[in-house]
N, C-alpha and C positions, 0 to 999 in steps of 0.2 A: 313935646316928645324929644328924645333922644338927647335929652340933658343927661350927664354921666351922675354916679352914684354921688361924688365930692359935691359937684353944683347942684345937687338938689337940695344936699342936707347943706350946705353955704347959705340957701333960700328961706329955711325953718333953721334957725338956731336953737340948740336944747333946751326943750322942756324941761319944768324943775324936775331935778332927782331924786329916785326916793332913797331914804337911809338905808346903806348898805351896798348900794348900785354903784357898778365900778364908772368913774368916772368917764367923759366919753370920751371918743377919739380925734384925736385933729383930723383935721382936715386933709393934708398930709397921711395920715394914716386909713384916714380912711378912702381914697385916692388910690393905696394900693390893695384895697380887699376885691376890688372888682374892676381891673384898668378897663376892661373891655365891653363892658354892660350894656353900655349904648353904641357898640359899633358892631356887635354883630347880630346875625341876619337869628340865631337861633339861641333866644335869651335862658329858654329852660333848660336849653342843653347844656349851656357854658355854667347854669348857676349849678346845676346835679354835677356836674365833672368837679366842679371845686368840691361840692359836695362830699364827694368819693374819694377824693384827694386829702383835702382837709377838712374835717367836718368842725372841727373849733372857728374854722375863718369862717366857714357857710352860718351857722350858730352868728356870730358878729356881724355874719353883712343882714342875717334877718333882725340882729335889733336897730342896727342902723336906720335900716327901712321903718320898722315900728316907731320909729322918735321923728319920721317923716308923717304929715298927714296921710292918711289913705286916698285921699281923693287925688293931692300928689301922686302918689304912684302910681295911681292908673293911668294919670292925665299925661304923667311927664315921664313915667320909664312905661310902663306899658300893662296892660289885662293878662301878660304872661306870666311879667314878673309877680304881679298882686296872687294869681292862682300858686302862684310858688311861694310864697311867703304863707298863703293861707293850709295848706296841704302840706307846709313842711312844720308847721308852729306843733312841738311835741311841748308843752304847757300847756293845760288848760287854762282856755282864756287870753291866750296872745295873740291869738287869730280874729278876735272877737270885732274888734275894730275895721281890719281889713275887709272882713265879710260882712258886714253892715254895707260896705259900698258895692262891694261884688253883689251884693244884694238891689238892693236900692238904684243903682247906677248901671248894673248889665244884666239885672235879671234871673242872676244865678238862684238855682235852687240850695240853699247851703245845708236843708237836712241830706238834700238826693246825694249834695258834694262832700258831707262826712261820712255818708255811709259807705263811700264807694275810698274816702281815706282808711277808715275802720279794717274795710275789707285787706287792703295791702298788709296795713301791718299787721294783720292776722296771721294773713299767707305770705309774707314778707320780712317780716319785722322791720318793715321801710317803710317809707312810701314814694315812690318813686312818681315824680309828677304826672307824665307824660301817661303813665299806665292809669292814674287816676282820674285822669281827666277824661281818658278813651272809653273809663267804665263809665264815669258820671254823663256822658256821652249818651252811650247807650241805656242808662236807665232814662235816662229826658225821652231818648226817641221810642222806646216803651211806652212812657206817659202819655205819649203823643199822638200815638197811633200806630207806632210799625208793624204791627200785625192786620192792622186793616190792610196793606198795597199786599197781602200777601193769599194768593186765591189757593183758600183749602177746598174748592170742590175740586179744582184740578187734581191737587194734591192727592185727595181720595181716590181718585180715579188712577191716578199714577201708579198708588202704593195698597191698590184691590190684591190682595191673590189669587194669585193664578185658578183662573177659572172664575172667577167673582166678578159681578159686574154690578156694580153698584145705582141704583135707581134714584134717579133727584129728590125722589121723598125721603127715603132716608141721607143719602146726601145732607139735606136741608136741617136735620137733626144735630149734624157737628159744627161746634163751636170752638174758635181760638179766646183765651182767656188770658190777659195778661197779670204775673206775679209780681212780686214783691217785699220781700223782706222789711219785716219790722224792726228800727233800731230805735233805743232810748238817750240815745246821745253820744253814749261808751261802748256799748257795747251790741253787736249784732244777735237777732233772736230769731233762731228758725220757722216758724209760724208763717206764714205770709199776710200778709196786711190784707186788712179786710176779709180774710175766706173765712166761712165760718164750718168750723170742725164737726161741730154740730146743727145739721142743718133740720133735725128734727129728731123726737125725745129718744128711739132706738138707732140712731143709727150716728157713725163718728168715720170722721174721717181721718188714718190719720197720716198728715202733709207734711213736710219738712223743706224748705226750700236749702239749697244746700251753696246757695251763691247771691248775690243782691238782687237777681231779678229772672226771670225768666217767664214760661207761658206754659198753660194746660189745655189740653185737648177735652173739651165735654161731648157727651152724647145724652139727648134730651138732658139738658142740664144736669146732668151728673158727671162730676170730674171720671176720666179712663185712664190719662196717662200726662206727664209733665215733663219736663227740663227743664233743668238751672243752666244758666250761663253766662259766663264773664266774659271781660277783656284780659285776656291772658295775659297777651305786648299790646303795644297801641294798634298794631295791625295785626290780632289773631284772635278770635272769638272761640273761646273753649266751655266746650260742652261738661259740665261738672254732674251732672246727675241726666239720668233716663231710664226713667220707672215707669211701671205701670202704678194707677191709685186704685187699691180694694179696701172699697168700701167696709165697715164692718156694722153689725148688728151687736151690739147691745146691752145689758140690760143692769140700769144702775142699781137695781133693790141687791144685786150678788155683792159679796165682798172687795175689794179693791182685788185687782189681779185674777179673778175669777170672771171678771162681770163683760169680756168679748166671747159672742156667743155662736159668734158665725163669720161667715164671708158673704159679700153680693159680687157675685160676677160681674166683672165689665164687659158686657155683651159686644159693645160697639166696637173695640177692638179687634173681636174674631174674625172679621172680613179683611183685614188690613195687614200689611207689614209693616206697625207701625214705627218700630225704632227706625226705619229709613223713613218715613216718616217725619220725626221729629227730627231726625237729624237733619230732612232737607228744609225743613221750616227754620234749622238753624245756619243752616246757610244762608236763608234769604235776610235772616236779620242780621249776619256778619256782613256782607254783601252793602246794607242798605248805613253800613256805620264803616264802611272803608276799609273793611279787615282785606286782608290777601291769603288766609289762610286760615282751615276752621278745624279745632284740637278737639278730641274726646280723652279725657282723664281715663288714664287706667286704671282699670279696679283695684290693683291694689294702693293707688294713691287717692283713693275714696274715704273720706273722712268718717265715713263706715264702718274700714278695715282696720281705724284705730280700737288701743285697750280704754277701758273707761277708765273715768278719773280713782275711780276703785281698783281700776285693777281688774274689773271684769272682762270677759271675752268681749272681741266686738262684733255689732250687731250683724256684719257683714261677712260670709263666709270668704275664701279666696276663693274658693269655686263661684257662690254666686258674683263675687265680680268679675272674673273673668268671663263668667256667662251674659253678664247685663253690659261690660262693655267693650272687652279687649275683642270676643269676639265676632261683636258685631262691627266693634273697627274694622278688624281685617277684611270681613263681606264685605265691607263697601267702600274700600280703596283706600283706606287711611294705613301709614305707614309711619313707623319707628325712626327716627333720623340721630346720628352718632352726638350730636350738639346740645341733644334734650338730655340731660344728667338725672332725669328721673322718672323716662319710659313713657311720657302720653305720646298720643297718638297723633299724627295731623296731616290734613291735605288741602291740597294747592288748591285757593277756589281762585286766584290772579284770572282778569278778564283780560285775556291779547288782543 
């Protein structure tokens, strides 16, 4: 560890070249692409600043690193650099290598850690490491269990309406679900992996996850109500969607566009407040991934509110989003701050 970038690649001399690849760089030159790589305390942060600075030098120190073995890099500059090389490779396929050992060697999940690159540069046209790692973060501890440390009988009991008191039997009825977005490689598909839309011959559900991962609240197994949620910065869990799910009835003999034939009430909700609700289940799982502070997207920055790729209106009114999110932001203490250049919401969950 803590070999600089020159004495690594002094260690592995060049691989043959392929026709047309620019010749590589001394030693010497490559000496000045990153003087400080092994001497400071915070390696993703100095490689992104050059990054941002010069992105043709950043480009050069990632093929540098690729003409190094991978197991090198993790062994002798470090697991920080390797996830920044692997999360910043825009080729398909330059990453292929380093994530074989992040694979193999630390465990990493590399579909969990593209989909959570995917995500950035959707929302980003970047990918900026630190943010990607804090989602991929959080979808592991999804996988994992983070909604089990999380007691929804309390919860129920918290967020009863006024006057309602809620009885352990039905209590016993609601379930935490965890989601997750289905990706093919390239490109993110809103569906969630594993739920089935149809979970019998009249009846569809229909789901959209609107973020890599999130959770739904059931009552006797049937989905009521969900949110999407990301890592917005590495320290802020933002709530991207909070809907209720209705159900619908039916019936495929009708023509395409004709054949929804009803609604099913989500009974289980009626007794609840549930957007604070969900929203404090999304605390507990900012909380339990280090965040300091937990956002709700404004409706009108709800990917809803977009026109379709035709040209069509979007599915999402401005009134319904202001009703689904901005104002149940403000009920419950979330506040607009002058630094956010595109109005979400967000408050202090920092423990003193």
């Amino acid at each position: 560890m803590n070999l600089s970038l020159a004495e690594l690649r002094q260690q592995y001399p060049t691989v043959d070249r392929v026709y047309g690849q620019s010749p590589p760089l001394s030693i010497d030159g490559i000496a000045k692409l990153a003087p400080n790589l092994h001497l400071v305390d915070d390696r993703i942060e100095y490689l992104d600043g050059i990054r941002a600075e010069d992105y043709g030098r950043a480009l050069t120190i990632s093929e540098v690193l690729r003409e190094i073995p991978p197991e090198a890099v993790v062994d002798h500059i470090g697991e920080d650099v390797a996830a920044w090389l692997s999360i910043g490779s825009v080729v398909q396929g330059h990453n292929d290598a380093i994530n074989r050992v992040l694979e193999s060697k630390l465990g990493y999940d590399i579909g969990a850690l593209n989909t959570a690159r995917l995500w950035y540069w959707r929302k980003l046209g970047a990918r900026p490491t630190k943010h990607v790692l804090a989602e991929y973060g959080l979808m592991q501890s999804m996988r994992h269990g983070a909604l089990d440390s999380i007691d929804l009988p309390q919860l129920l009991h918290d967020n009863a309406i006024k006057d309602v008191e809620l009885g352990a039997a039905r209590i016993s009825n609601y379930e935490l679900a965890p989601l997750e977005l289905n990706s093919d490689g390239e490109r993110i598909v809103g569906t969630p992996k594993n739920f089935n839309t149809r979970p019998s011959e009249g009846i569809w559900y229909d789901v959209y996850l609107d973020a890599p991962t999130g959770f739904m609240v059931t009552y006797k197994d049937v989905p009521h109500a969900m949110a999407a949620v990301a890592m917005e910065t590495p320290v802020e869990l933002m709530i991207h969607q909070l809907q209720g799910v209705n159900p619908k009835r039916i019936d495929t003999t009708l023509p395409r566009g004709e054949q929804i034939i009803g609604n099913i009430s989500a009974r289980g909700l009626a007794p609840l407040d549930w957007r604070k609700m969900m929203v404090d289940i999304s605390e507990q799982l900012a909380l339990q991934n280090n965040a300091t502070s937990l956002g709700i997207q404004a409706g009108e920055n709800n990917s809803w509110r977009r026109q379709g790729s035709d040209g069509s209106d979007p599915h999402m009114t401005k009134e319904d989003g202001e009703r689904s999110y901005d104002a149940p932001a403000r009920r419950l203490g979330f506040m607009l701050k002058q630094d956010d250049p595109v109005g979400n919401w967000h408050r202090d969950i920092s423990k003193v």
